[in-house]
C-alpha positions in Angstrom: 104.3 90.7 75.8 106.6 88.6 77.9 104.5 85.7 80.1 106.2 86.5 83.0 108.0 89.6 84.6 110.1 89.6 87.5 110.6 92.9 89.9 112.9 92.9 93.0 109.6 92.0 95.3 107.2 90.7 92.6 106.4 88.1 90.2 103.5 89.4 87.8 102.2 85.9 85.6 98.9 85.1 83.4 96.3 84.9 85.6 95.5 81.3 86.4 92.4 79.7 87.8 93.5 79.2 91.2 93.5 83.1 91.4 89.8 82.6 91.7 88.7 82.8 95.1 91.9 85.4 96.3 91.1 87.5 93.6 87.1 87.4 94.4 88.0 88.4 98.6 90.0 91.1 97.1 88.4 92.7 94.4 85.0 92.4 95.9 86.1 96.1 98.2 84.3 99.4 98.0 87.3 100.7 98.4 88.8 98.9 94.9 86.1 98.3 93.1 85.1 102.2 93.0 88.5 103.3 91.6 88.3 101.3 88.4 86.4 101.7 85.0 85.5 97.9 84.8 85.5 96.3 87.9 81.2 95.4 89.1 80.9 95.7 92.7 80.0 93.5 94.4 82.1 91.3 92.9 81.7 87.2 92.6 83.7 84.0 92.1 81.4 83.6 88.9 82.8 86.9 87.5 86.3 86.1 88.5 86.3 82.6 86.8 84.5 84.2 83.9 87.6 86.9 83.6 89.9 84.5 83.8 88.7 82.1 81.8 88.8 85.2 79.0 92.4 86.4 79.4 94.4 83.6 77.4 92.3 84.7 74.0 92.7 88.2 75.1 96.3 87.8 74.9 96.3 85.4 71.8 94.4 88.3 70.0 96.4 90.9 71.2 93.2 93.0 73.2 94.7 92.4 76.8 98.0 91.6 78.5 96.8 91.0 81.9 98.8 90.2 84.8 98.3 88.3 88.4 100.4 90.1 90.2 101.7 88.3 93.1 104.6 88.6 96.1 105.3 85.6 98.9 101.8 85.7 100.0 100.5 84.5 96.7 98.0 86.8 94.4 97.6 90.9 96.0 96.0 92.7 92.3 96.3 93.0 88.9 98.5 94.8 86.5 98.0 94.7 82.6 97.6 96.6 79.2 94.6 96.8 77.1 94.9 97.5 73.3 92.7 100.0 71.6 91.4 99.9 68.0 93.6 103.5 67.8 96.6 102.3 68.0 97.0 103.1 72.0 97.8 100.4 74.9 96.7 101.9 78.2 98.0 100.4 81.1 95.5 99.7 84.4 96.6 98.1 87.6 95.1 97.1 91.0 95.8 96.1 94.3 94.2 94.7 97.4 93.8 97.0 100.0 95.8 95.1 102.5 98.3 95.5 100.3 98.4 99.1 99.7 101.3 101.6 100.9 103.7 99.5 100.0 104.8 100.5 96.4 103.3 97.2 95.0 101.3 99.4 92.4 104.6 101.7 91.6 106.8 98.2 91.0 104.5 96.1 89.0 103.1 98.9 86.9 106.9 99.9 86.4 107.2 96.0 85.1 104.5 96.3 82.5 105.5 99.6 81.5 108.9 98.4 80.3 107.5 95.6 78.5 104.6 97.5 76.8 107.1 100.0 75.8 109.5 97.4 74.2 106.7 95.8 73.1 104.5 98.7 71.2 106.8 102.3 71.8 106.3 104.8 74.2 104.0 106.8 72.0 101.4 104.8 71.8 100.7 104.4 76.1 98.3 106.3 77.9 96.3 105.5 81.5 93.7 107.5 83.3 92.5 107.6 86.8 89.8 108.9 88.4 89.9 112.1 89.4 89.1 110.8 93.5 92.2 108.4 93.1 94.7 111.0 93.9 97.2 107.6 94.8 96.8 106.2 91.3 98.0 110.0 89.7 100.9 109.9 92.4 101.5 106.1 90.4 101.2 107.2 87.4 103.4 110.7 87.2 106.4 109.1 89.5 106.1 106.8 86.0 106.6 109.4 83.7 103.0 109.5 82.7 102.1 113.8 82.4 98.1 115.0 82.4 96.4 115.4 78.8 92.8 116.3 79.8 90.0 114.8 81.3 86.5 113.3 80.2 83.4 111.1 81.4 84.0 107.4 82.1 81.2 104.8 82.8 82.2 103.4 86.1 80.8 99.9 86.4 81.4 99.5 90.1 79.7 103.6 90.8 77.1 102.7 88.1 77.3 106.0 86.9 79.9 108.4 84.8 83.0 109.8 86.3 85.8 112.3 85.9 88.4 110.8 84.6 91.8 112.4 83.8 93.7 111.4 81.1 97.7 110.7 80.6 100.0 110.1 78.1 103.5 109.1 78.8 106.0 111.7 78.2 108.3 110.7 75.4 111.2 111.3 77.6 109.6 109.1 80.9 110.2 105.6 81.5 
């Protein structure tokens, strides 16, 4: 996938050790932190450090396209695709809450989603969200993404197995 994309508002780059501490005071939130799969709560500059350190081999080895997505205020979330051994790339975003209502989740997840499409075809993307995350379905469907089922997923932030639903994009979507 491309290093960098561009949006009208948005630049979304490899994540770079200077994201650090921003990344740390926003990710360490309840309110983010519970709405993601992977995310520990509370969250430390160790962990970020450690997660950034990972992401350049990630994307040499084609597991994880992550993104630093950031606007004239510097870093506000992430946006990125992991690879599954199946053949599927599911996309995943975040952003700080300050930041939220503002379409920053619709724009850079739009950006990736063009790129992992060019990259790897539209049949092979999926996402979830929890089922408590009505914002990330509202996201996800203006996307093109359409509701397959739902299953169990280990919440690291909950410590404890949620309802997840489950999307593919629709052939015919973005």
């Amino acid at each position: 996938m491309l290093e960098e994309l561009k949006t009208e508002r948005l630049l979304l780059r490899p994540l770079a050790p200077a994201d650090a501490e921003r990344l740390t005071g926003l990710a360490n939130n309840w309110n983010v932190a519970a709405m993601l799969a992977r995310m520990p709560y509370p969250y430390s500059l160790d962990m970020a450090e450690g997660w950034i350190a990972r992401q350049a081999a990630q994307r040499a080895d084609g597991e994880e396209f992550a993104y630093a997505v950031t606007n004239g205020d510097g870093f506000i979330g992430c946006c990125g695709v992991q690879s599954h051994a199946d053949g599927t790339h599911e996309i995943g975003y975040w952003i700080g809450e300050p930041y939220w209502n503002r379409g920053y989740a619709s724009e850079a997840a739009s950006a990736v989603l063009g790129e992992a499409t060019r990259r790897f075809g539209a049949g092979t993307v999926i996402a979830g969200h929890q089922a408590d995350n009505h914002a990330s379905g509202r996201v996800l469907t203006k996307l093109g993404f359409r509701y397959t089922g739902e299953e169990s997923r280990w919440c690291e932030a909950r410590q404890e197995k949620v309802r997840c639903l489950t999307m593919k994009l629709a052939q015919t979507g973005k």
